[in-house]
Backbone as ProteinMPNN parsed JSONL, in Angstrom:
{"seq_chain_A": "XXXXXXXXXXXXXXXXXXXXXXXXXXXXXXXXXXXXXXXXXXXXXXXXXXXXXXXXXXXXXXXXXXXXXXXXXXXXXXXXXXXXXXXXXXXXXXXXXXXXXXXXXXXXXXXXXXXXXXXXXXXXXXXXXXXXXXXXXXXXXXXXXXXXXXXXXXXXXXXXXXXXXXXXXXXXXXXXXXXX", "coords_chain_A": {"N_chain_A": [[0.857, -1.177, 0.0], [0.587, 2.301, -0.401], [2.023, 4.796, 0.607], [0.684, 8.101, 1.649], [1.754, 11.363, 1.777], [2.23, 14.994, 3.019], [2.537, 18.223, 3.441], [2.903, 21.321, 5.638], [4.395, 24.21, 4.889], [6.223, 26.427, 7.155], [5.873, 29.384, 7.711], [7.491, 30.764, 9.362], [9.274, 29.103, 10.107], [11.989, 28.01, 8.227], [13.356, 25.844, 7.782], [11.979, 22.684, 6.957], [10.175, 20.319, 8.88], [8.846, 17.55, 8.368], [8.289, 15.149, 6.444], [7.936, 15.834, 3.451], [8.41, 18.624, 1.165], [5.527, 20.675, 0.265], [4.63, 23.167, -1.891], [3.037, 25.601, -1.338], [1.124, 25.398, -0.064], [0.003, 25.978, 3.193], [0.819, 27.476, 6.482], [0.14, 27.59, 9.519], [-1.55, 29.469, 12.058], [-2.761, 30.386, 15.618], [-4.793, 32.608, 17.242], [-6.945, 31.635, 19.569], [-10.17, 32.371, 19.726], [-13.468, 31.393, 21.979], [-15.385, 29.002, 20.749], [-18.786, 28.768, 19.79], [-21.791, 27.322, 21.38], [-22.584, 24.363, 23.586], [-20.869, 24.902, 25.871], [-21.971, 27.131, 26.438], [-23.74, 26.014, 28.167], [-22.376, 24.388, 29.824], [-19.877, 24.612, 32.147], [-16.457, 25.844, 31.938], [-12.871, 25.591, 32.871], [-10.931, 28.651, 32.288], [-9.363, 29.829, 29.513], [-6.288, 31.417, 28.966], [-6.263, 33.149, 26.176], [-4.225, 31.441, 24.557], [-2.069, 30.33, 22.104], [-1.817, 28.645, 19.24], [0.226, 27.113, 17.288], [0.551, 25.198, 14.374], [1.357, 22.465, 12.258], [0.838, 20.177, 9.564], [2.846, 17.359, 9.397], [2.803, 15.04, 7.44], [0.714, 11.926, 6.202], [0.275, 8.37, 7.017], [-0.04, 5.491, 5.998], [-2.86, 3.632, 8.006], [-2.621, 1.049, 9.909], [-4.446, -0.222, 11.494], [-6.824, 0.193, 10.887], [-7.008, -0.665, 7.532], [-8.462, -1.111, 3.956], [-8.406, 2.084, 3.924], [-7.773, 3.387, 5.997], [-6.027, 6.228, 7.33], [-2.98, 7.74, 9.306], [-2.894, 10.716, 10.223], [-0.416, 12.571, 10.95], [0.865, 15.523, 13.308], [2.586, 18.349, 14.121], [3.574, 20.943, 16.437], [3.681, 23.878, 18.061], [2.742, 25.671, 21.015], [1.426, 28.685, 23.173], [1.119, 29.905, 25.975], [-0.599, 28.228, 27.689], [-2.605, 26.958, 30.056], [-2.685, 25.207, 32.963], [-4.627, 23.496, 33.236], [-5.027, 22.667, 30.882], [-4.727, 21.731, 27.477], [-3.337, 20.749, 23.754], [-5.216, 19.75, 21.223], [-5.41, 17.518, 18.025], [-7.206, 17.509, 15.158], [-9.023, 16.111, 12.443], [-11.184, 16.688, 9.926], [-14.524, 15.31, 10.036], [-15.333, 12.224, 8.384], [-18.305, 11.58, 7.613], [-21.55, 12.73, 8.875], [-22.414, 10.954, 11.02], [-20.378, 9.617, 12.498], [-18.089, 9.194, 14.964], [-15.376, 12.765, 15.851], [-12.454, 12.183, 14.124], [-9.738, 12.4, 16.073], [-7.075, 14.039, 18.068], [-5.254, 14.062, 21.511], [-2.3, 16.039, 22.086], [0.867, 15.273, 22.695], [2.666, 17.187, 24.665], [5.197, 19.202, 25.184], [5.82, 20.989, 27.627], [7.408, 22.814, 28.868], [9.079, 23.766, 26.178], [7.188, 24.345, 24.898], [6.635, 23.192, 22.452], [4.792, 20.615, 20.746], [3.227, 17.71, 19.451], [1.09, 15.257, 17.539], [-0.917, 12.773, 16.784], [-3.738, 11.84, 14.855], [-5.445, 8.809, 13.744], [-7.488, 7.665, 11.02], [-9.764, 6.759, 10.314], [-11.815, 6.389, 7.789], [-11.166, 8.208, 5.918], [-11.755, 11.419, 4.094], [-10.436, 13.017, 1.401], [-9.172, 15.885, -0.333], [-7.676, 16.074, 3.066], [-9.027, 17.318, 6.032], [-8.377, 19.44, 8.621], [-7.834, 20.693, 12.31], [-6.362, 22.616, 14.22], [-6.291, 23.544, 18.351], [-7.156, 24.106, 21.77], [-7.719, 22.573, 24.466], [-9.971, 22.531, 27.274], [-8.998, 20.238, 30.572], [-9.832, 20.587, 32.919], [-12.476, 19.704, 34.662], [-16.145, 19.568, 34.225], [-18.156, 19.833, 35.785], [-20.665, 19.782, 36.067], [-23.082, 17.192, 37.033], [-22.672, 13.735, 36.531], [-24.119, 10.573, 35.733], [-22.177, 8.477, 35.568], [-18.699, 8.276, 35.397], [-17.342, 11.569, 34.447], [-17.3, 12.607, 31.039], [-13.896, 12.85, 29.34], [-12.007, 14.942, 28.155], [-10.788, 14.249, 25.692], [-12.477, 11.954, 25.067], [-14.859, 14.161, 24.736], [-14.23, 15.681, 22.875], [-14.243, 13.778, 20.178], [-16.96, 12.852, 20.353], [-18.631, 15.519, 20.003], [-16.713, 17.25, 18.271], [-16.11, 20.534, 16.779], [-17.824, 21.568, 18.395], [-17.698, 20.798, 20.999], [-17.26, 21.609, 24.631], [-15.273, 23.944, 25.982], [-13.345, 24.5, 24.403], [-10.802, 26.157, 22.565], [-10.073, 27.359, 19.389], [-8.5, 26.908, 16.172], [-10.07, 28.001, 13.025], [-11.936, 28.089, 9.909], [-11.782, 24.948, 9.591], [-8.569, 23.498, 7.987], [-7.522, 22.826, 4.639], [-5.085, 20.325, 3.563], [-3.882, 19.255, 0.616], [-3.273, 15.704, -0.166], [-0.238, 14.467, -1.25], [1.571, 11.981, -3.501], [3.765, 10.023, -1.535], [7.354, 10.013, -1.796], [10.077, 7.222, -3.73]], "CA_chain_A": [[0.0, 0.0, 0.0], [1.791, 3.702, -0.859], [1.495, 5.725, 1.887], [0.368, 9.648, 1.379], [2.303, 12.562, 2.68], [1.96, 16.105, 2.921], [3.216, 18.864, 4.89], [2.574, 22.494, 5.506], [5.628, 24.961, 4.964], [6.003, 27.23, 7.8], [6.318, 30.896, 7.162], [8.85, 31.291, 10.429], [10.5, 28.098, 9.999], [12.659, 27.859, 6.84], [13.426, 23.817, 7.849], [10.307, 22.18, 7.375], [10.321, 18.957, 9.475], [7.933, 16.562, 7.614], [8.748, 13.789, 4.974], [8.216, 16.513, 2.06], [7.116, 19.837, 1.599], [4.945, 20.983, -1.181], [5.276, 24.617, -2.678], [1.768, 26.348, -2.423], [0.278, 24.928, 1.323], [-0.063, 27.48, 4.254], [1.197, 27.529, 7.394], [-1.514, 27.847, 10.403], [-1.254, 30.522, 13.495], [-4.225, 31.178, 15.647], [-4.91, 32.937, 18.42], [-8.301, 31.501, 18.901], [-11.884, 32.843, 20.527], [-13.675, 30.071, 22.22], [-16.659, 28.854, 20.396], [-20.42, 29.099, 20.654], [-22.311, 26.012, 21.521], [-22.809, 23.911, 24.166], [-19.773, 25.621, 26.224], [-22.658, 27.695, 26.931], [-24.26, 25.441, 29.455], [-21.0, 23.716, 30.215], [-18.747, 25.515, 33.127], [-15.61, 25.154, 31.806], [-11.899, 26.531, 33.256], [-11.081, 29.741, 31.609], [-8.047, 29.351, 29.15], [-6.078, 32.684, 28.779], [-5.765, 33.51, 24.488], [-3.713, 30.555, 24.115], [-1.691, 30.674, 20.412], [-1.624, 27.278, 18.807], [0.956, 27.341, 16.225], [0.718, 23.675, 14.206], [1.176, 21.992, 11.092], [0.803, 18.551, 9.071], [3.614, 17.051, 8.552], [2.375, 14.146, 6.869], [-0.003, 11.051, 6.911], [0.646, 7.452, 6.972], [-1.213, 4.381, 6.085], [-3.226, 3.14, 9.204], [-2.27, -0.802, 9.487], [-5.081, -0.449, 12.08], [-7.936, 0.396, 9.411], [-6.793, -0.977, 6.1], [-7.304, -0.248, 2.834], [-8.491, 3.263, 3.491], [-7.621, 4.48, 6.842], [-4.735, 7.026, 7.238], [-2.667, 8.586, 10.322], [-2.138, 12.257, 10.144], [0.486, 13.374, 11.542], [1.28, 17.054, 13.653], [3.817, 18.954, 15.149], [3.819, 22.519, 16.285], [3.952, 25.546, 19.027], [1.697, 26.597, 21.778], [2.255, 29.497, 24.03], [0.262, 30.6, 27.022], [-0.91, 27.228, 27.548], [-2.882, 26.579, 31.199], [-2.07, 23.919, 33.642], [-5.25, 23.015, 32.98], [-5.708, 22.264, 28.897], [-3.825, 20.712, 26.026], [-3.445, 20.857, 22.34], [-5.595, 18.569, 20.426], [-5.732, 18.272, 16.806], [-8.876, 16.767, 15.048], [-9.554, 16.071, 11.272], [-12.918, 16.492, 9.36], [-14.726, 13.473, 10.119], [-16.064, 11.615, 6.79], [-19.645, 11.811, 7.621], [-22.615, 13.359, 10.189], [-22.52, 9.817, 11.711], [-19.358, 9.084, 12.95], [-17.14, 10.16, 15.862], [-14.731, 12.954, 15.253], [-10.786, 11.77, 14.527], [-8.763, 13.481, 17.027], [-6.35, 13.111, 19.819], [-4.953, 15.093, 22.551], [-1.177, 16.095, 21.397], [1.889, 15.467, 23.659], [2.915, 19.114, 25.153], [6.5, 19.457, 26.57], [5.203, 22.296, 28.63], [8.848, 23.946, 28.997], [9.641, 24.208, 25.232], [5.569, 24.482, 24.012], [6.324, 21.95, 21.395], [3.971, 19.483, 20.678], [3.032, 16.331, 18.635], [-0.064, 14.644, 17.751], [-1.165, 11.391, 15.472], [-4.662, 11.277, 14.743], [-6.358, 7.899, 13.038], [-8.752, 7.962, 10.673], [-10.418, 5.171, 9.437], [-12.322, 6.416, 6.542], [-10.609, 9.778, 5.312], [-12.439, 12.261, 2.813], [-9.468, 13.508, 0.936], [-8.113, 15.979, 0.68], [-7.875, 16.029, 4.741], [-9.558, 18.584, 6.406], [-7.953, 19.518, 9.565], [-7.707, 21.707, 12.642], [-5.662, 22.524, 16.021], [-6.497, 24.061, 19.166], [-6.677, 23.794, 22.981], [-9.092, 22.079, 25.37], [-9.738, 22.64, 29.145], [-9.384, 19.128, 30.91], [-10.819, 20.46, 34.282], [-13.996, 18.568, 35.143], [-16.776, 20.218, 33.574], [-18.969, 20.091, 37.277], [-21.699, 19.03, 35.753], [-23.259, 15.93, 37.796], [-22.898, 12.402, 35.743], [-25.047, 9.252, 36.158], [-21.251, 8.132, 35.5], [-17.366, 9.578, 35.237], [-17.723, 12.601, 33.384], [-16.612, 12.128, 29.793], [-13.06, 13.242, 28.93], [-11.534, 16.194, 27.224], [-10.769, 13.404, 23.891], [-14.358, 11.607, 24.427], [-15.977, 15.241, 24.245], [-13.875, 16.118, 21.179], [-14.531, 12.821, 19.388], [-18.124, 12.719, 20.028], [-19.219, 16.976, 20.029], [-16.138, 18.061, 17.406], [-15.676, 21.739, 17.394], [-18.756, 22.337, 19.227], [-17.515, 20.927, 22.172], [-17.213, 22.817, 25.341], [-13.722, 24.359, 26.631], [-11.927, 24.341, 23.216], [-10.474, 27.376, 21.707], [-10.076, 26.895, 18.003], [-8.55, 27.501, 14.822], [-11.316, 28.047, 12.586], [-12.553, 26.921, 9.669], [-10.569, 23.325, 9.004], [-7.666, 23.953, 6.677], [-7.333, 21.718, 3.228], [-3.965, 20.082, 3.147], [-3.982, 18.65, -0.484], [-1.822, 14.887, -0.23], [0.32, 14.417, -2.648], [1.774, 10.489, -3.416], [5.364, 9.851, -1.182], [8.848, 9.676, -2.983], [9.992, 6.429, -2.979]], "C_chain_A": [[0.896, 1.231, 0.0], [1.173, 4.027, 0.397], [1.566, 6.998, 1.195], [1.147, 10.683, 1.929], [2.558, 13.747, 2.384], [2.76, 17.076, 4.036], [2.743, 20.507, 4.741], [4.215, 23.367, 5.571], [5.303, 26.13, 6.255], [6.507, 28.313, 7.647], [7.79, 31.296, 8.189], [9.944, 30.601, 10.671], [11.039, 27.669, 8.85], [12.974, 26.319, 6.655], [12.274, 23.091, 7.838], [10.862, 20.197, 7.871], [9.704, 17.725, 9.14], [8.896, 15.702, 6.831], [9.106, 14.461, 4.131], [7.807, 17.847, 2.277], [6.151, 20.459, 0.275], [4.572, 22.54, -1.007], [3.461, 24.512, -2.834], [0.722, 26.098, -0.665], [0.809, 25.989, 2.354], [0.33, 27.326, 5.214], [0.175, 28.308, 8.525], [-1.096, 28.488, 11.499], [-2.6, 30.688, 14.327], [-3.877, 31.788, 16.931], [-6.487, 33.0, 18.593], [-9.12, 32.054, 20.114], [-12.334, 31.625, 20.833], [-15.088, 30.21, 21.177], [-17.997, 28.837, 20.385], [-20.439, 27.409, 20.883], [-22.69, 25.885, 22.959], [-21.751, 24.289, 25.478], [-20.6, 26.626, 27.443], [-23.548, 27.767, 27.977], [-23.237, 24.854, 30.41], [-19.823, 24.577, 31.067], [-17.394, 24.928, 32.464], [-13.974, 25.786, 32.404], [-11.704, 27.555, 31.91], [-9.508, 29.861, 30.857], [-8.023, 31.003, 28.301], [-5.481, 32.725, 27.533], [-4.719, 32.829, 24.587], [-3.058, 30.678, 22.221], [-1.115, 29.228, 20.495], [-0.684, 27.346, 17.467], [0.934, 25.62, 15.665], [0.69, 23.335, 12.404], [0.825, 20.584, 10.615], [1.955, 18.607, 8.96], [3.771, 15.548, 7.755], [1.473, 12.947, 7.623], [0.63, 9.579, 6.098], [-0.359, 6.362, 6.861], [-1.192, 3.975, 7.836], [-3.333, 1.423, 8.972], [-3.697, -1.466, 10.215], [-6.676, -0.478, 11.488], [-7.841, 0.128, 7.654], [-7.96, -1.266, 5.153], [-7.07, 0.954, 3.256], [-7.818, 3.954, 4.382], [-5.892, 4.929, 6.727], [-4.183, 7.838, 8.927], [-2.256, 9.913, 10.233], [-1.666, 12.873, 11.277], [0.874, 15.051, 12.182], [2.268, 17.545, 14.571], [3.084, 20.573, 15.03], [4.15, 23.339, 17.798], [3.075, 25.848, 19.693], [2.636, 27.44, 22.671], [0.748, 29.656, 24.41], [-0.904, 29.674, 27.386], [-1.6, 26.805, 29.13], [-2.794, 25.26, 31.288], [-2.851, 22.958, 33.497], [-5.844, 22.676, 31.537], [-4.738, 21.712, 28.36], [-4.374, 20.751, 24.871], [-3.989, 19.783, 22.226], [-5.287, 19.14, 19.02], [-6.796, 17.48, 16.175], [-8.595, 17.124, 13.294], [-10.984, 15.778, 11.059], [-13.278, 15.154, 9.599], [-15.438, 13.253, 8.579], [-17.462, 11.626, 6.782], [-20.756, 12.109, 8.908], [-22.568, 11.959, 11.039], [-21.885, 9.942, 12.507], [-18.626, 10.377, 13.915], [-15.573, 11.172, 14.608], [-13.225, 12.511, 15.282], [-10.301, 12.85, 14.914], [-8.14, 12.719, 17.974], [-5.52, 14.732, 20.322], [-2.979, 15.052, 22.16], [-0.128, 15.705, 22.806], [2.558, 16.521, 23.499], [4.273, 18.672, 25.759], [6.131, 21.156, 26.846], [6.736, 23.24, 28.565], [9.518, 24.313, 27.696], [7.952, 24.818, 24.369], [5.783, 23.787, 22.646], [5.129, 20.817, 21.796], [3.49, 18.574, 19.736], [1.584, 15.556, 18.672], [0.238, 13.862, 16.856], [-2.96, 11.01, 15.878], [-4.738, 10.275, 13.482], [-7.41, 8.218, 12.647], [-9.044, 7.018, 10.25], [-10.753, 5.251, 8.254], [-12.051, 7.989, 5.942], [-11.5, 10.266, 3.955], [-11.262, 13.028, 2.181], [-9.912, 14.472, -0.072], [-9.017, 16.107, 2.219], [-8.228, 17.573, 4.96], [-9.031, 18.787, 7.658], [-8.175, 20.955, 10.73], [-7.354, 21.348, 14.181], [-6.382, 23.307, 16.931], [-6.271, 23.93, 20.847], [-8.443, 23.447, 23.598], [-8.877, 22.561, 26.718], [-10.08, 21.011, 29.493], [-9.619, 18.924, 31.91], [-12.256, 19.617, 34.128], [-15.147, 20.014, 34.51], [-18.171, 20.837, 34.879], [-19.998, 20.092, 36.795], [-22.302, 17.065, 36.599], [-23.581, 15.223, 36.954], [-23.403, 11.506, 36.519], [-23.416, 8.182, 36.305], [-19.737, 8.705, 35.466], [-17.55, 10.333, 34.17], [-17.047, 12.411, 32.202], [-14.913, 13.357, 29.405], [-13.009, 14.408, 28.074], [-11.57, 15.6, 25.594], [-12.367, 13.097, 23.803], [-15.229, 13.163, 24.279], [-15.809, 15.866, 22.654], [-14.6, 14.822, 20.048], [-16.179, 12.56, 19.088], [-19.275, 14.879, 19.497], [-17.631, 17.637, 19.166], [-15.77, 19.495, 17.852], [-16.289, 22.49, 17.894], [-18.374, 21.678, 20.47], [-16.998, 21.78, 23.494], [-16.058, 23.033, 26.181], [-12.954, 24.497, 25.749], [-11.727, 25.794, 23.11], [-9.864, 26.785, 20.32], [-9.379, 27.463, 16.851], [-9.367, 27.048, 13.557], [-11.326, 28.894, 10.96], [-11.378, 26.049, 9.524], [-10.332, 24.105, 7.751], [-7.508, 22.515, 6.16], [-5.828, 21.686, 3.408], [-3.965, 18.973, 1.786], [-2.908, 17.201, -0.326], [-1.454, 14.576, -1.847], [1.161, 12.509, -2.423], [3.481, 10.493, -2.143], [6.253, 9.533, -2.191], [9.328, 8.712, -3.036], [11.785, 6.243, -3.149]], "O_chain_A": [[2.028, 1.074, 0.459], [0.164, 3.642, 0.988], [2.35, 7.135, 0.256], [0.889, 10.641, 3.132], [3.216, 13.837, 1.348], [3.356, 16.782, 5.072], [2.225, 20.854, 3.68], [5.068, 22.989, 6.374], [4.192, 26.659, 6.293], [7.716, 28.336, 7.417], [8.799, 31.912, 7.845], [11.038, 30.923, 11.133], [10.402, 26.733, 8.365], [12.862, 25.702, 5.596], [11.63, 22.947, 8.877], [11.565, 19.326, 7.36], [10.14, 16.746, 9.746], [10.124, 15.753, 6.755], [10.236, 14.293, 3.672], [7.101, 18.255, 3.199], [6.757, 20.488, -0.797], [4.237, 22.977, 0.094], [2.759, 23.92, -3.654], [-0.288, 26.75, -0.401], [1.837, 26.661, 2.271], [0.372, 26.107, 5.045], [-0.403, 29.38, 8.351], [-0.091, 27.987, 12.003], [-3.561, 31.137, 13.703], [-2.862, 31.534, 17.58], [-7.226, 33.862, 18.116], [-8.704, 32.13, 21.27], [-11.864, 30.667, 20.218], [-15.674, 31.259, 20.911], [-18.35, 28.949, 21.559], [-19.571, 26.559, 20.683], [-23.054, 26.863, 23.612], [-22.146, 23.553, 26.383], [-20.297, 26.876, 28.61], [-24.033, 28.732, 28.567], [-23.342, 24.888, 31.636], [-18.927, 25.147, 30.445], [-17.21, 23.711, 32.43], [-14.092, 26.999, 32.232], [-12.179, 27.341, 30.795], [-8.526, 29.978, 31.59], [-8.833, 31.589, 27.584], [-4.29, 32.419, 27.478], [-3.796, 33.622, 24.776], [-3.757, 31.116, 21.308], [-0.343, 28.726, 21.312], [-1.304, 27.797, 16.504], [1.282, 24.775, 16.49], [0.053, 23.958, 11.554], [0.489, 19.813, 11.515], [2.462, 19.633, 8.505], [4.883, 15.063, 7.546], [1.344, 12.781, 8.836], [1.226, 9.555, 5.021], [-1.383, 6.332, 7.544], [-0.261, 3.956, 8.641], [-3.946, 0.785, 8.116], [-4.151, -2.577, 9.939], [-7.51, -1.311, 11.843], [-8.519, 0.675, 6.785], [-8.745, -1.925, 5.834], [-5.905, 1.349, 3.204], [-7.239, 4.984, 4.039], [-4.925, 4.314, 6.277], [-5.021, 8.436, 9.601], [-1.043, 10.108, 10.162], [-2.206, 13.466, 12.211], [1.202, 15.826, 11.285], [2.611, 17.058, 15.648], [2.441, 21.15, 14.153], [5.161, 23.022, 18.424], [2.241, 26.482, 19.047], [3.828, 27.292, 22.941], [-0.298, 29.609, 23.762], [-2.05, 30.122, 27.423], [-0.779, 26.007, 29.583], [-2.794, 24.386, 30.42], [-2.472, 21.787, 33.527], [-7.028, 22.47, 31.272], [-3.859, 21.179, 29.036], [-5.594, 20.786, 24.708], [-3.598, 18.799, 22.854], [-5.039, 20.294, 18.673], [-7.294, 16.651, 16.937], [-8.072, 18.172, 12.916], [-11.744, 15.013, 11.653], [-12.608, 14.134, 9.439], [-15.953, 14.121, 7.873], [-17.89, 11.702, 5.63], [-20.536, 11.494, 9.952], [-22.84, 12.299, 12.191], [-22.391, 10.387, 13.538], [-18.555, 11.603, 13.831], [-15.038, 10.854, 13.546], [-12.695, 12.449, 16.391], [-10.333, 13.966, 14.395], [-8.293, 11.614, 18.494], [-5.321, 15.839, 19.823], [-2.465, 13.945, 21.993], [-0.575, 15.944, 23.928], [3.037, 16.872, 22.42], [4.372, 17.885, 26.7], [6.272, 22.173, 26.167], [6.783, 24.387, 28.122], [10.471, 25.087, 27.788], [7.855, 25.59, 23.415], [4.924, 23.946, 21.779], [4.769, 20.376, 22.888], [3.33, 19.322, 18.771], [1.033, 15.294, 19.741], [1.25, 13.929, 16.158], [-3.385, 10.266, 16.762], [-4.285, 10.612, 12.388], [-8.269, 8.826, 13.285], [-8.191, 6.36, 9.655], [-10.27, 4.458, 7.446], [-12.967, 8.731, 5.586], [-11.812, 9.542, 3.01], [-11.224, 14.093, 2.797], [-10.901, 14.168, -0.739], [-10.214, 16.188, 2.492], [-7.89, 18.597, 4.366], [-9.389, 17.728, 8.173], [-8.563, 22.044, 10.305], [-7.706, 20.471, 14.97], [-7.289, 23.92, 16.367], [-5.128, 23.632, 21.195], [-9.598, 23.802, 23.361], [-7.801, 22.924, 27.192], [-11.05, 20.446, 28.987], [-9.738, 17.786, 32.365], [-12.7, 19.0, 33.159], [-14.82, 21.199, 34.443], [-18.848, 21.864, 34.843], [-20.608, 20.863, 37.536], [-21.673, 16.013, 36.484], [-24.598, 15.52, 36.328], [-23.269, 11.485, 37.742], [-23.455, 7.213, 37.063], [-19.755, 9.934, 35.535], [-17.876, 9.889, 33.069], [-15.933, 11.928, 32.406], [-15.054, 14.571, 29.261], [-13.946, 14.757, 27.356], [-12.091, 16.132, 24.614], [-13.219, 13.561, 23.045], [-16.286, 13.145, 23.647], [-16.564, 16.265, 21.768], [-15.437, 15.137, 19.202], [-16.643, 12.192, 18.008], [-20.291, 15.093, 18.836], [-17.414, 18.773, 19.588], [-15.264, 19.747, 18.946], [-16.007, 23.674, 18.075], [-19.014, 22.271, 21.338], [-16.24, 22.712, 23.226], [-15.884, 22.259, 27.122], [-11.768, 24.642, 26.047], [-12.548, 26.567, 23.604], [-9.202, 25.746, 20.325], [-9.716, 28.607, 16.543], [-9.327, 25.894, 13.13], [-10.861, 30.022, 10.798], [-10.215, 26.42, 9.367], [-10.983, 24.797, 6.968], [-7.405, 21.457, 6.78], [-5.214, 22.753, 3.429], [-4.062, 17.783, 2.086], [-1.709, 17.476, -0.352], [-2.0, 14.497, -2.947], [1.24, 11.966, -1.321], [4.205, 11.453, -2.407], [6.006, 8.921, -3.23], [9.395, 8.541, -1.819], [12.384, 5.399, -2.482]]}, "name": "protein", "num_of_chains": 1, "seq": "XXXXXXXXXXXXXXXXXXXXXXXXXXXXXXXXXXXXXXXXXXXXXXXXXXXXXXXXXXXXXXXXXXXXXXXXXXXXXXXXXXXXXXXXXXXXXXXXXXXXXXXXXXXXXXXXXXXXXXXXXXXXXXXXXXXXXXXXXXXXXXXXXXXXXXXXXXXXXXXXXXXXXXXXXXXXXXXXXXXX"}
């Protein structure tokens, strides 16, 4: 099976760290607003203008979903990051059904680097993507059970879930085939 890979060039970083880089893809900055929604009933900790700096740097066949599924790959930059949140990054999901693909990134808190690998099972290509930050305080809401996670709220409520800050709308990274 070929594997796919893509990458975003970064305007501040002249080394791009990916597999490849392709001539014409954008480089993503936000400094995001939190979202409407459900947020709105939802107490959530209060995350101070957080700047998510992140890119693709490519995706990989998923051995775990074969033929179709794919892992997309991220690296990037937060600053002003509370004790309480973490970078996720999340791709378009393939249809109104299905949970969204995402995962919660690994943060080294003392450099604000960070790394993610979301799975997708059934990718809509090109990938639609997008970074941001969650709050993973407790939401204080009373459950019939343990309150659902910072990932289970992303995966099932996307970018209406409540505590994110966002970069907004999902950016198109076009894949292009790998070199071999």
């Amino acid at each position: 099976m070929a594997a796919v890979v893509a990458a975003v060039i970064s305007q501040d970083d002249p080394t791009p760290s990916g597999p490849t880089t392709q001539p014409g893809l954008t480089h993503i900055q936000t400094t995001a607003a939190p979202t409407t929604g459900p947020q709105a009933v939802m107490p959530t900790a209060p995350v101070a203008n957080p700047t998510v700096d992140g890119r693709v740097t490519g995706q990989s066949a998923d051995p775990g979903n074969p033929p179709a599924g794919i892992i997309v790959h991220f690296e990037g930059k937060v600053t002003g990051l509370e004790a309480d949140s973490t970078v996720y990054a999340m791709v378009k999901r393939s249809d109104s059904e299905s949970n969204w693909p995402v995962a919660l990134a690994d943060v080294d808190r003392r450099s604000g680097k960070w790394t993610a690998h979301v799975p997708v099972p059934d990718p809509t290509l090109p990938v639609a993507y997008q970074t941001g930050v969650i709050s993973t305080a407790d939401d204080g809401i009373p459950h019939a059970g343990p309150p659902p996670t910072a990932l289970e709220r992303l995966q099932r409520q996307g970018p209406d879930a409540g505590g994110i800050t966002t970069s907004t709308p999902f950016r198109l990274v076009p894949p292009t085939p790998a070199s071999s």
